[in-house]
N, C-alpha and C positions, 0 to 999 in steps of 0.2 A: 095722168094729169100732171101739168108742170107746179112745180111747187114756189113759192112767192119769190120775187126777183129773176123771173125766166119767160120767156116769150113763146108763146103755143100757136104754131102754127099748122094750116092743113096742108092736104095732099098737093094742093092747087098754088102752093109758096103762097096766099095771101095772109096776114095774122088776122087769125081770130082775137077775144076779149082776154084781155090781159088778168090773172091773177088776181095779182097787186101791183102796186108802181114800185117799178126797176130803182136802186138805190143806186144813182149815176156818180157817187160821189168816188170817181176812179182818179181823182189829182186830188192833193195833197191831204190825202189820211195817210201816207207816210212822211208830211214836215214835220221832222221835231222840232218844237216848241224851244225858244235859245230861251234858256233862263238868264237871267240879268237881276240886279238890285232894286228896279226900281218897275220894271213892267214886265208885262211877256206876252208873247205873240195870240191873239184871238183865237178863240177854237175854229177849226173849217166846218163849214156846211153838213149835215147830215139828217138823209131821210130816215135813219135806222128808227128803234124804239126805243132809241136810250138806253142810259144806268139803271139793275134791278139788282133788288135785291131780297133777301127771304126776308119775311113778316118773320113768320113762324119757326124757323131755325132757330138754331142755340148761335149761329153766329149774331156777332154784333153788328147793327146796321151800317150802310155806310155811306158817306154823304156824298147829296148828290152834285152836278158841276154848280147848282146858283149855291152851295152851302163852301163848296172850297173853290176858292179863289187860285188857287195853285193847281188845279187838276182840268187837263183840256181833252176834248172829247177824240175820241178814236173809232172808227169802226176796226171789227176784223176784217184784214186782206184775203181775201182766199182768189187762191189762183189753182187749177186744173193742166195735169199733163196726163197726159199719152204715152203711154208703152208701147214701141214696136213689135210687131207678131214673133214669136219667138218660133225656134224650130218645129213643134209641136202643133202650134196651130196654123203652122204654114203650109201642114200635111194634112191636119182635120178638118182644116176650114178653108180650105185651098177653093170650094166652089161657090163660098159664102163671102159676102161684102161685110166691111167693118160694122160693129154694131155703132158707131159714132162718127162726126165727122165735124171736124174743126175749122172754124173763119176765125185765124188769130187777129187779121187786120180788125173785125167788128169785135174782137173779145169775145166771141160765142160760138156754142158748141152743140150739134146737132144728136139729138139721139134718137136712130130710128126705131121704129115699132114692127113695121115691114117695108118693104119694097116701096110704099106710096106713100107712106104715111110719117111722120117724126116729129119733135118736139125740140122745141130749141130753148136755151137758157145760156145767159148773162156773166159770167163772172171780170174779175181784176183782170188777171191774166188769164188767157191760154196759152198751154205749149205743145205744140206736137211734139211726134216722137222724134221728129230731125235739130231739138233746141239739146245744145251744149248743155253743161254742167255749169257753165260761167254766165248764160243767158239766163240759169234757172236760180241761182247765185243773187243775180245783181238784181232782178226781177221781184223774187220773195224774200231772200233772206236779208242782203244791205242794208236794204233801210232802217231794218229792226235794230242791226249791229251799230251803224250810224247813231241812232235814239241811245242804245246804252250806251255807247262811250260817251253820251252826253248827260248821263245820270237818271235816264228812263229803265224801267225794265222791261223786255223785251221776251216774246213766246214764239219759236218758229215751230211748228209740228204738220208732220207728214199724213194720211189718213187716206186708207183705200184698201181693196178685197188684195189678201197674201199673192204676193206673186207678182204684180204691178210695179213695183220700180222705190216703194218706200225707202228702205236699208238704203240702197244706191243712191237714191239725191240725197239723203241725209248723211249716212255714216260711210262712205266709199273713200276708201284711205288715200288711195291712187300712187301708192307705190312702182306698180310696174308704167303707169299711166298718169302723169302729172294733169291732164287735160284733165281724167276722171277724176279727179278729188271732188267729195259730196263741200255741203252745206259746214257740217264739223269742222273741216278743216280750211277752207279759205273764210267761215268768220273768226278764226284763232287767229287767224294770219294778220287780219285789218285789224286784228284788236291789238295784237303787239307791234303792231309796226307804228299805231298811233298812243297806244302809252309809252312813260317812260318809266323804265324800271328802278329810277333813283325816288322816284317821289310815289309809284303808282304801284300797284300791285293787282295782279289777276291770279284768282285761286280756282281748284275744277272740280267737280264730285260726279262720280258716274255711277248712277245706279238702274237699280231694273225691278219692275213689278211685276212679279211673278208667281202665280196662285192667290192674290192679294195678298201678298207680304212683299216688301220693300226690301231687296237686296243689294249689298255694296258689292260692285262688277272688280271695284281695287283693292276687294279685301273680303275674299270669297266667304269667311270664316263670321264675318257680321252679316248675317243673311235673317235679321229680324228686327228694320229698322222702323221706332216710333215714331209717329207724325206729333210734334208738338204746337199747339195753338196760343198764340200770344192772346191772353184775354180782352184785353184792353183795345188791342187793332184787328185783333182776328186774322193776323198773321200765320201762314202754317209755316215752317223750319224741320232739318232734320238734322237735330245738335249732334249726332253719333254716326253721323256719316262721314268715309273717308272727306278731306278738304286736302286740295295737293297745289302749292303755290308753281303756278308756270312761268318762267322766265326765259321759253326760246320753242320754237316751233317741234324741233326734233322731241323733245322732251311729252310735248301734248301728244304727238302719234302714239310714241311711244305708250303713252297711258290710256290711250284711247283702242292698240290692239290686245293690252292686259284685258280692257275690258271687254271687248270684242272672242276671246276666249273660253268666256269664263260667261258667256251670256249663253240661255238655252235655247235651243236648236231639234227640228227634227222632218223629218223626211216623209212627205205628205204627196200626195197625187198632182197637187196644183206646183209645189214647190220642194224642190229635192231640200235644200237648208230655210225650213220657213220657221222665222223665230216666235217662240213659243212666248215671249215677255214682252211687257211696253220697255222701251229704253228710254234713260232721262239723262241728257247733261247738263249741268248748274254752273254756270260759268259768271265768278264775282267780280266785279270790277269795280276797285276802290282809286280814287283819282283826285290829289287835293286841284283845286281851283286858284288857279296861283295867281291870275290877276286879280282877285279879291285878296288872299292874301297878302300881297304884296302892297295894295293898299293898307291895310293895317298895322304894317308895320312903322314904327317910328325914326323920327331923325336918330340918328349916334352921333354921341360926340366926341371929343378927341380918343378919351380912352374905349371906345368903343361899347358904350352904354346907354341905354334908351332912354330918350329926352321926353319921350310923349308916353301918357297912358294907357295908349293904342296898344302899346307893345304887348300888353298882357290878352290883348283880345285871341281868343281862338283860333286857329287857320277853319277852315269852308274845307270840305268833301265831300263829294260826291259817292255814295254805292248805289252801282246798279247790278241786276242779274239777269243773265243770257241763259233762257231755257229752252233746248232742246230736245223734242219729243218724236221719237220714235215708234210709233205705237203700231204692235203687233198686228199683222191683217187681219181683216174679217174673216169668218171662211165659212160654208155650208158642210154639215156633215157628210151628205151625201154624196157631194165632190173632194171633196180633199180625203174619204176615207180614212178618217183618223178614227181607230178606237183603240183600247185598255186605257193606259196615261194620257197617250196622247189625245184621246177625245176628252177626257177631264180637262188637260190642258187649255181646248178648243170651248170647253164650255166656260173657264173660267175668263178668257178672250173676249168671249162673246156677249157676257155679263158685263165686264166694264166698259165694254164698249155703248153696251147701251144705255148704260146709268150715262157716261159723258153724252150721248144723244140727247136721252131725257132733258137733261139740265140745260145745254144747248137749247133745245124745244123751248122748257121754260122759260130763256131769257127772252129767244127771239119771240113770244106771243105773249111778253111782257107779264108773266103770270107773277102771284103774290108769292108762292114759295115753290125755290130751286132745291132740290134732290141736292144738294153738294153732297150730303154727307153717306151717297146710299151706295160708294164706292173709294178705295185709297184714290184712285186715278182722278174721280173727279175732285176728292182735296187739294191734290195736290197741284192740281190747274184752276183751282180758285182764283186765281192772280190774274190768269192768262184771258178767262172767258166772263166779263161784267166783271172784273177789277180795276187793276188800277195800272195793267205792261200792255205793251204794243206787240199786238197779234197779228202773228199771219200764218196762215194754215194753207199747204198743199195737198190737193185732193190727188191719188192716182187712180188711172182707169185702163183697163186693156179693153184691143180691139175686138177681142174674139163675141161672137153670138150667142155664143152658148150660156156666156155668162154674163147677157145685159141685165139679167135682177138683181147680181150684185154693181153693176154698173149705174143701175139709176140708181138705187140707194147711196150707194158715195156721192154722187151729183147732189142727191135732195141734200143729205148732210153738208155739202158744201154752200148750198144755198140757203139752207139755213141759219150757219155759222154766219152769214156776209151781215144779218141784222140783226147780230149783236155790238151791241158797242160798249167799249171801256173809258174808264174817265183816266187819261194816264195824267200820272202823276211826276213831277221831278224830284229824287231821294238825294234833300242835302242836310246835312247835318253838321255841327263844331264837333273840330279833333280835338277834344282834352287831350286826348293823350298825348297828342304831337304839342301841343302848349306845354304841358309838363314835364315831355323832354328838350323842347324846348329852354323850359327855365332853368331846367337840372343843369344844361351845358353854360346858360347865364353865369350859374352859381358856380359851378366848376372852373369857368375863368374868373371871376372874380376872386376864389379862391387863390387860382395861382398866380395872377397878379401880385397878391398879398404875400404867397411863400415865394413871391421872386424876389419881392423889395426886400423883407426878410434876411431872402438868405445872401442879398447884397451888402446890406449891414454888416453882417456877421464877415465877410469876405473882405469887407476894407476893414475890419479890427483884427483878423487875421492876419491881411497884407502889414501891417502895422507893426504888429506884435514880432511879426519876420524878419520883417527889417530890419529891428533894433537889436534881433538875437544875431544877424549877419553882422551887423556891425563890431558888437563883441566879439564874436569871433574873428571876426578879420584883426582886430587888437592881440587878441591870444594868438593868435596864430603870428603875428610879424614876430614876437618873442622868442618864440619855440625856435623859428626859424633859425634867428642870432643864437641864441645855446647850440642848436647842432649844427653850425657851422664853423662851430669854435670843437667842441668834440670830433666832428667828421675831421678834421686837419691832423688831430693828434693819432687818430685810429689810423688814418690814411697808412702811415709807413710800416705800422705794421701788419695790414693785412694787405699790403701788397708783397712782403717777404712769403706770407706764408701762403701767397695765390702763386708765387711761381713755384714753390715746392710740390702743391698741390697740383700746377698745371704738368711737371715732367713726371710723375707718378701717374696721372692721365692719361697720358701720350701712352707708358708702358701698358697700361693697362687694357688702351683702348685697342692697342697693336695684337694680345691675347684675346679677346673677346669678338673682334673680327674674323681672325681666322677661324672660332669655334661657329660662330652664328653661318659663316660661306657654306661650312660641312654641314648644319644642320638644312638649312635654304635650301642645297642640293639633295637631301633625302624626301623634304617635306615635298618638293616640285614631282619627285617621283613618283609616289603614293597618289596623290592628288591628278596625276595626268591619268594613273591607272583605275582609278577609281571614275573619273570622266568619261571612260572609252567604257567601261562597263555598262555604267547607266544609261549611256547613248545604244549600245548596242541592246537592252531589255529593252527599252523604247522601240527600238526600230522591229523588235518580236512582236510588240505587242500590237502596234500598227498593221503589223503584215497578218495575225490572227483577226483583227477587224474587220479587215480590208475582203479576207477571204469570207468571214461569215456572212458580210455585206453581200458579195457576188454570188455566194450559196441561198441568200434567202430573194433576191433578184429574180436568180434561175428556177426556184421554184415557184415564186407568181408567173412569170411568164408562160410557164409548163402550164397552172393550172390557166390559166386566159386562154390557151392552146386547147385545153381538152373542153373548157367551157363553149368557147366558138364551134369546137368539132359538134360535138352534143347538139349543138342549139342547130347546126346545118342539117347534123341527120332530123331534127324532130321537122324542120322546114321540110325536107325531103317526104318523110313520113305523111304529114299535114298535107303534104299537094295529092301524094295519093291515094289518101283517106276520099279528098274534094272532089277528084275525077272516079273512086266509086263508089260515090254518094251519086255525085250526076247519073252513074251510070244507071244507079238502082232507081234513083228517079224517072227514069221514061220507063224506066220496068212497068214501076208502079201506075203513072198514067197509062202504060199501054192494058195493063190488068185492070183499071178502075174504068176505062172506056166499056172493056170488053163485058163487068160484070154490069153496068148501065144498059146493056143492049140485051142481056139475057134477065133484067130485073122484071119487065111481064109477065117472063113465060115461068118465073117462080112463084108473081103473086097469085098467077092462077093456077099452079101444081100445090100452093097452100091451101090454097081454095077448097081445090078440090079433096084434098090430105083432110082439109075440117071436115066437109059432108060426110065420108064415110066415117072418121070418129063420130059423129053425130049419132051415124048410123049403128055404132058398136058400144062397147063399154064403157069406152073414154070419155063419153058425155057424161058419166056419173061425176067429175069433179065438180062444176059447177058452172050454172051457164055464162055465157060470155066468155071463157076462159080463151078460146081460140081465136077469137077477134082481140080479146088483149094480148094475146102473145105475138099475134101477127102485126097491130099496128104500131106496138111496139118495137117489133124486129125493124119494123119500117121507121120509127124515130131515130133507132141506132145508125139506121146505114144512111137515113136521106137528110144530115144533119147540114147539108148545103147549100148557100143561101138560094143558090140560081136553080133549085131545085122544088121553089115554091118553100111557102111556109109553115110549121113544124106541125104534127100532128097535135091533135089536145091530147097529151097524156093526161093533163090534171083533169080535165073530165072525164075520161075513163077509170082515173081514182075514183073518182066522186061515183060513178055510175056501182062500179064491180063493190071497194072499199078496200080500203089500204090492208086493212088487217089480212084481208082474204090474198089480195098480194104478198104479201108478205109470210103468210103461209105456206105460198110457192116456194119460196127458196129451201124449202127443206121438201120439197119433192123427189121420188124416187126417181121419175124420167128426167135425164138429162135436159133434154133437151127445153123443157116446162124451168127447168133453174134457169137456164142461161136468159129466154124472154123474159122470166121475171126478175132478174136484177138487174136487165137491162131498162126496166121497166121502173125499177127503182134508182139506178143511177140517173136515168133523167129527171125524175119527181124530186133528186138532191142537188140539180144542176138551179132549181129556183129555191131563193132563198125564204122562201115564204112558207114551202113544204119540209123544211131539215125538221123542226121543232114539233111538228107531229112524226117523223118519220123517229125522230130519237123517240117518243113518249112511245109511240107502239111500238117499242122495240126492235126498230129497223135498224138502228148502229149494232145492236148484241144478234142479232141474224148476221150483218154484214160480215162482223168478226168470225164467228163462227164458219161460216161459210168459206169464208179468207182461210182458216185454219184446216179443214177437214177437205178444201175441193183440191182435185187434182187437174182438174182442166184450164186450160192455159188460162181461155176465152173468160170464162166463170172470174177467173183468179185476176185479168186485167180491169173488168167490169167494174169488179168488187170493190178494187183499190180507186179506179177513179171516184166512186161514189164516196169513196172515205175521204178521199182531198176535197170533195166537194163538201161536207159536212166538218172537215177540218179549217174551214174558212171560220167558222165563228169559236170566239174563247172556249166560252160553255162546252160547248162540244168536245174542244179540245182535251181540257181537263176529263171530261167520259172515256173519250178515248184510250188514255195515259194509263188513268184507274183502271182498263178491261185488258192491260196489256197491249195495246192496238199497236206502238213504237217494236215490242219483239216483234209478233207477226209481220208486218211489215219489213220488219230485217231479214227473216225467215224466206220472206215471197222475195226478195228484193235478191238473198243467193242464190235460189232455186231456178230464179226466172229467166229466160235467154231474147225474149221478145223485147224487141225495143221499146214498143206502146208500152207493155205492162209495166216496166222498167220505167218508163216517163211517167205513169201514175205513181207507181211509186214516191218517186223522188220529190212528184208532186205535192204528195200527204207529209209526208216527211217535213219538203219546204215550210208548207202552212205550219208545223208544228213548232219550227224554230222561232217563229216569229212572235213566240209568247215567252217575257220575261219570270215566269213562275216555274216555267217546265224547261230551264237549260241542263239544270244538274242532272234531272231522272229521265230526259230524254238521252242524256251522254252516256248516263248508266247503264240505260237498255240499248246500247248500240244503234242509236240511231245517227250519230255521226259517219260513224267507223261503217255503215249502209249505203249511204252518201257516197264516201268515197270508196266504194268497190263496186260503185254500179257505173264509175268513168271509165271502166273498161271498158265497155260497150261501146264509148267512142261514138254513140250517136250525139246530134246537134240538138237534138230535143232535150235526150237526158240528161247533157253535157249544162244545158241552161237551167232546167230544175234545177241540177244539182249544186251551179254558182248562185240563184236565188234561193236556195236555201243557207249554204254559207253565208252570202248577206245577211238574211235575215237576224242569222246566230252570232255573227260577230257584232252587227249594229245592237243587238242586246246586254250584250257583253260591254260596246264601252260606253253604252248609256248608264250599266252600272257602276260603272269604273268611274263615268263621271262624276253622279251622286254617290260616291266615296261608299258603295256599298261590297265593291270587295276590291283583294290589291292583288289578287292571287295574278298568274301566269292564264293566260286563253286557255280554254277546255280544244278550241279548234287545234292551238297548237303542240296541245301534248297528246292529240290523237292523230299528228303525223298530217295537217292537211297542208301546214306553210309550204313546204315545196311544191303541191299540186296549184297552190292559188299562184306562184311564182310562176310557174312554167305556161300557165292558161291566162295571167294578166295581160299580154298583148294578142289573144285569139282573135281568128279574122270572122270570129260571125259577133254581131253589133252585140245582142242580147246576154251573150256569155263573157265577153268584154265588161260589158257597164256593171254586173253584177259584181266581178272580180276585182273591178275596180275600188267598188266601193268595201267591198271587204280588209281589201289592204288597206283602206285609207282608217277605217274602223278598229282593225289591231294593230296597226302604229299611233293611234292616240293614247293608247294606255303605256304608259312609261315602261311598266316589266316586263312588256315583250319585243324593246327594242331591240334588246343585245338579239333576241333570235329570230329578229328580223334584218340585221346586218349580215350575221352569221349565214343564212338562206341566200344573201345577196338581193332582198326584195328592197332595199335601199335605193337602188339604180333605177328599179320598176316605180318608185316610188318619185322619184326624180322624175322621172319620162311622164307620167300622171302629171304633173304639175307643169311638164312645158308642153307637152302634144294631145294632152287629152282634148274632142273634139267637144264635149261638155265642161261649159266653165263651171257648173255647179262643184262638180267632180275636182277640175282641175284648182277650183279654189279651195275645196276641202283639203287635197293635196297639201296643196302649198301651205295651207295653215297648221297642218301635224308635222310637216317638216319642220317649222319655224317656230313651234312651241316645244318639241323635245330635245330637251339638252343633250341628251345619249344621242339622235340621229343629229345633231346640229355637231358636236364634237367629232362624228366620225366623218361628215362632209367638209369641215377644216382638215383634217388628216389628210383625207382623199383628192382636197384641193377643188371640191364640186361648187358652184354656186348655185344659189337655190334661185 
């Protein structure tokens, strides 16, 4: 059923009965209201239900539009975009038609149910998946930013199943891509391009809700912040939140990839980086109103001082706040596969998400009391949804079929959302404070007006006082003058006798002290020339010793680039003809799996007949049925092919024979009676509904055992499969660990030369990496150091277990690293695997690639193992991931461990690399 504000129509396009009536109010619920002195613009039309509020909360009521004369009516905007099919469902669903289909001209959007049948519904906008970033921009977000910078506040938030395109309209930085910038960054843009940063100021806070706690993304270390409630207005605030004043675009990025870093993240089936937190940006904008100020202020007169009373009046400002919400997708467990943390994660996702539903529900069906407080997320959008800011909320949807149920729930949610409405309000207030330092500077001229006149006074009894001590003195001084010019006359003749005495005693003199100083001039030039030629010639040693270390350590990079390229041609060489005798063993295989299809009759009926006569003899004492389990189980083993019809009921022949009495078998004396019967149980572990009786009767401590004591290939690959199949769940895992199952395994894993048994293997192994409990005691008992000795085998199967085991282990490792639970150095890299992950990160099969990928990109996020990821040369691999990887997930993970670690950021300035 379509849900209220949506049009339901049949198979035949005629509409059936409408709901409710469609809320047409799509032109101007985004006019913001021009505040003025003296009126303000009308509320516009609306069918919604109005402003609610809780009876019964501890919040305080709040008044409705006939009670404030200052607050005009808003509905929410909600507008619907479309995801384009990504490469995943353009292979899965390549023979299925979209589950949606959009008529942007009508505003409406079709959701089918099947082939004949669909449901259509109403919103603001629609966007297909061919609308810009700057369509989706001016379309949802504008308006909002428009309203604050005129002293409204304003809510833009995103909301749709993980995987759908949220992050990206919102938080998309658009670094390599200027077109791509989200929502974040071009309303920073309108915001500073229309303040002025002499009179206005914008400040930002980025935070993230995460497990219900409040974390600061710009100050990893306040990760428990309190929600405080004004009593009086029932305001919520977060006084202990970073606040970071922005005065230029560069600078917001900037603090906007801090926190893009430091947000959680994890790698789920729907979404390789699906964020695990709601994200929130708080963007203030304080603005005085200068043509009311400027009225109040008074005439000045000569000396520059206010003639009227006005002058003391306050200046007018405006604050308003830009919140942006990025909230975490919805997800099903059963698709996205998340469990340990991460489905805790998922559950705690899924709890706020429906508290904010709920309350949503209660506004739009006008009910007496709203849930606010049965979640942080919905406090802290108190404001946004029946407050008092301009809302517009974007819904995302993808096309895929599979997942139209979380498809129509976004949609209802969005429909929902459209009839709520908010009473917004204009936030203006007097700056004391700017009046107070306004008067401070009053008082501060008027001061020095006072110490100027001051110290002009003082400056002309100065000039005063100077003059008349110049004048004395120029009297004393004419005096002096006449006395020594009456004494200079008398002295005159006789020191002019004894100045020529003095002067031929000079001449003698100066005629001896010439020739001494010629002799010394000439020894001193000598010394000083030789001592010149000296130090020029160490110089030119020393140059010429640099000079050669330079060209020595030249020639040995060179050398080593030389032997590096040789290496890397022979392993190409190697690699091609591994691929042409893989092909070759490939038609081997088909030509032998033909042949054993055409002789599979004439063996079901030499079993056949093999049963009657045990029938016939003593073999029938084990137990009846035994021979039709063992036979139609040989036959689930080999006819596990789909074109081959479909699969026998092994789970009813459990249920017929009884598990335990299976399980008995495995410790049989005939050969032949073990191998049916664990094959018999490795399928009953292939479903996950039979592990948990198979562990309770003791089917994993048979497995083990049998794994330990059998000598046959077949028995020993069987076994191992049935163990990664029971290694898929935690529980399990931990059984495992505790009965030793990590040795044996390493055991089978040297012993074995078969490639299958070797790919279950690696397969058990994989699953066991993938649990953050068991990294240390699984590295203990050799289960890494199994891993990589089973890459000799140089099979494509084994080769891919054993890089999705590596993933597994390293993505555990810097989830730790992240949550600051250890700083140590990777266990992968002090068991010698960096150079095999090096050498296999550009492999030509897809499977073994992506796994490798993601591993490198997993142990260069932890800081201590960069030096020995430079060292390895996985630097360059790491480069090549971030410009050629064929997944952007991958290549964006890339790009974000290069550009957060200082150690690889330093040595790609050296190297000259640009990221």
């Amino acid at each position: 059923m379509a849900s209220s504000g949506s049009y339901r129509h049949s198979s035949s396009g005629a509409p059936s009965r409408l709901s409710t009536k469609i809320d047409k109010q799509n032109s101007g619920a985004y006019a913001t209201p021009k505040a003025s002195a003296k009126s303000r613009i009308p509320a516009s039309p609306s069918t919604g239900a109005g402003f609610r509020r809780s009876s019964s909360g501890p919040l305080p009521a709040q008044p409705r539009a006939s009670a404030d004369a200052g607050a005009v009516p808003g509905r929410v905007r909600v507008a619907v975009r479309l995801r384009p099919r990504n490469s995943e469902e353009l292979v899965a669903d390549a023979d299925f038609g979209d589950c949606v289909e959009l008529q942007p001209e009508l505003k409406r959007l079709k959701l089918r149910k099947n082939n004949w049948e669909s449901e259509t519904y109403e919103f603001d906008e629609v966007l297909t998946e061919f609308a810009s970033q700057k369509r989706v921009y001016e379309v949802v977000a504008k308006p909002v930013v428009e309203s604050v910078l005129e002293g409204y506040n304003g809510t833009i938030m995103a909301y749709g199943q993980t995987g759908t395109g949220k992050t990206f309209t919102l938080g998309r930085l658009g670094e390599e891509d200027t077109a791509a910038r989200g929502i974040m960054v071009r309303a920073m843009e309108d915001i500073l391009a229309d303040v002025s940063l002499e009179t206005d100021s914008v400040s930002v806070s980025y935070l993230q809700l995460y497990m219900e706690t409040i974390q600061d993304l710009l100050d990893p270390a306040n990760d428990n912040i309190a929600i405080v409630e004004d009593p009086k207005t029932g305001d919520v605030s977060l006084p202990t939140a970073t606040l970071v004043e922005v005065r230029d675009q560069k600078s917001f990025v900037d603090l906007l990839r801090v926190g893009e870093a430091h947000r959680f993240a994890a790698n789920t089936k729907l979404n390789t980086e699906s964020s695990r937190s709601h994200a929130i940006l708080m963007v203030n904008v304080r603005r005085a109103v200068k043509g009311r100020q400027d009225m109040d202020m008074g005439y000045r007169g000569e000396n520059g001082h206010h003639t009227s009373s006005h002058s003391l009046r306050p200046p007018v400002v405006r604050k308003s706040k830009l919140v942006v919400v990025d909230l975490a997708g919805s997800e099903r467990i059963d698709k996205s596969g998340s469990e340990g943390h991460t489905l805790e994660e998922a559950k705690s996702i899924n709890l706020s998400l429906s508290a904010l539903g709920k309350c949503i529900n209660a506004l739009a069906e006008n009910s007496s009391h709203v849930p606010i407080r049965d979640s942080k997320l919905t406090r802290l959008l108190k404001d946004s949804f029946g407050g008092t800011a301009r809302t517009s909320l974007v819904v995302t949807v993808g096309p895929s079929p599979r997942h139209r149920g979380e498809t129509a729930s976004t949609i209802m949610f969005g429909q929902r959302a459209m009839k709520v409405e908010n009473m917004v309000k204009l936030k203006e207030e007097f700056d004391y404070k700017s009046l107070s330092r306004r008067l401070d500077i009053e008082l501060d001229k008027l001061i020095a007006e006072n110490e100027r006149q001051r110290k002009y006074f003082e400056d002309e009894v100065e000039r005063i006082r100077v003059e008349a001590q110049k004048r004395i003195a120029e009297a004393e001084k004419s005096c002096k003058i006449v006395l020594e010019n009456e004494k200079t006359k008398y002295q005159q003749d006789y020191m002019e006798s004894i100045k020529k005495l003095e002067e031929k005693w000079k001449v003698n003199q100066q005629s001896i002290e010439k020739s001494r100083a010629e002799q010394e001039i000439r020894t001193e030039t000598k010394s000083d020339e030789l001592l010149e030629v000296r130090n020029m010639l160490e110089n030119e040693k020393n140059l010429r010793q640099s000079s050669q270390d330079e060209i020595i350590d030249l020639r040995n990079q060179v050398q080593h680039w030389k032997k590096l390229e040789e290496s890397r041609g022979a392993e190409i060489v190697k690699l091609r003809k591994l691929l042409d005798t893989e092909a070759s063993q490939k038609e081997k295989l088909e030509e032998e799996i033909a042949a054993l299809k055409s002789h599979l009759l004439q063996l079901s009926v030499e079993a056949e007949e093999t049963r009657r006569s045990l029938d016939r003899g003593a073999s029938g004492k084990l137990f009846p049925g035994l021979d039709s389990l063992m036979s139609q189980a040989n036959r689930n083993s080999q006819l596990r092919d789909p074109s081959n019809g479909p699969k026998p009921p092994v789970a009813k022949l459990s249920e017929q024979v009884g598990l335990q009495k299976i399980l008995s078998l495995l410790e049989s004396e005939d050969a032949d009676v073990r191998v049916h019967a664990v094959k018999v149980v490795a399928n009953l572990a292939a479903e996950e509904a039979n592990q948990e009786k198979i562990v309770e009767a003791g089917g994993l401590t048979s497995l083990l055992t049998l794994l330990r004591s059998s000598e046959d290939e077949t028995i020993r690959r069987v076994a191992a499969g049935a163990l990664a199949n029971l290694a898929m769940n935690q529980t399990n895992q931990d059984m495992i660990m505790a009965q030793g199952g990590v040795s044996l395994l390493s055991m089978t894993a040297s012993d074995a030369e078969d490639p299958q048994t070797l790919r279950m293997v690696a397969g058990a192994i994989a699953n066991l990496c993938g649990n953050d409990k068991l990294q240390a005691r699984l590295r203990g008992e050799g289960g890494i150091k199994a891993l990589l000795g089973m890459v000799k085998c140089g099979h494509p199967d084994v080769l891919a277990q054993v890089a999705r085991g590596i993933a597994n282990f390293a993505k555990c490792e810097s989830r730790a690293a992240t949550q600051g639970n250890t700083m140590e150095r990777s266990l992968l890299i002090e068991d010698g695997a960096l150079p095999w992950i090096v050498k296999n990160a550009n492999n030509e099969a897809a499977p073994i690639r992506r796994h490798i990928e993601l591993a490198l990109c997993h142990l260069a996020q932890h800081e201590v193992n960069a030096k020995e990821i430079i060292n390895e040369g996985a630097l360059w691999e790491l480069v090549r991931i971030s410009r050629d990887c064929s997944r952007e997930d991958i290549r964006l993970l890339a790009h974000r461990t290069l550009t957060s670690s200082p150690t690889l950021q330093a040595e790609m300035r050296r190297l000259r690399i640009e990221c």
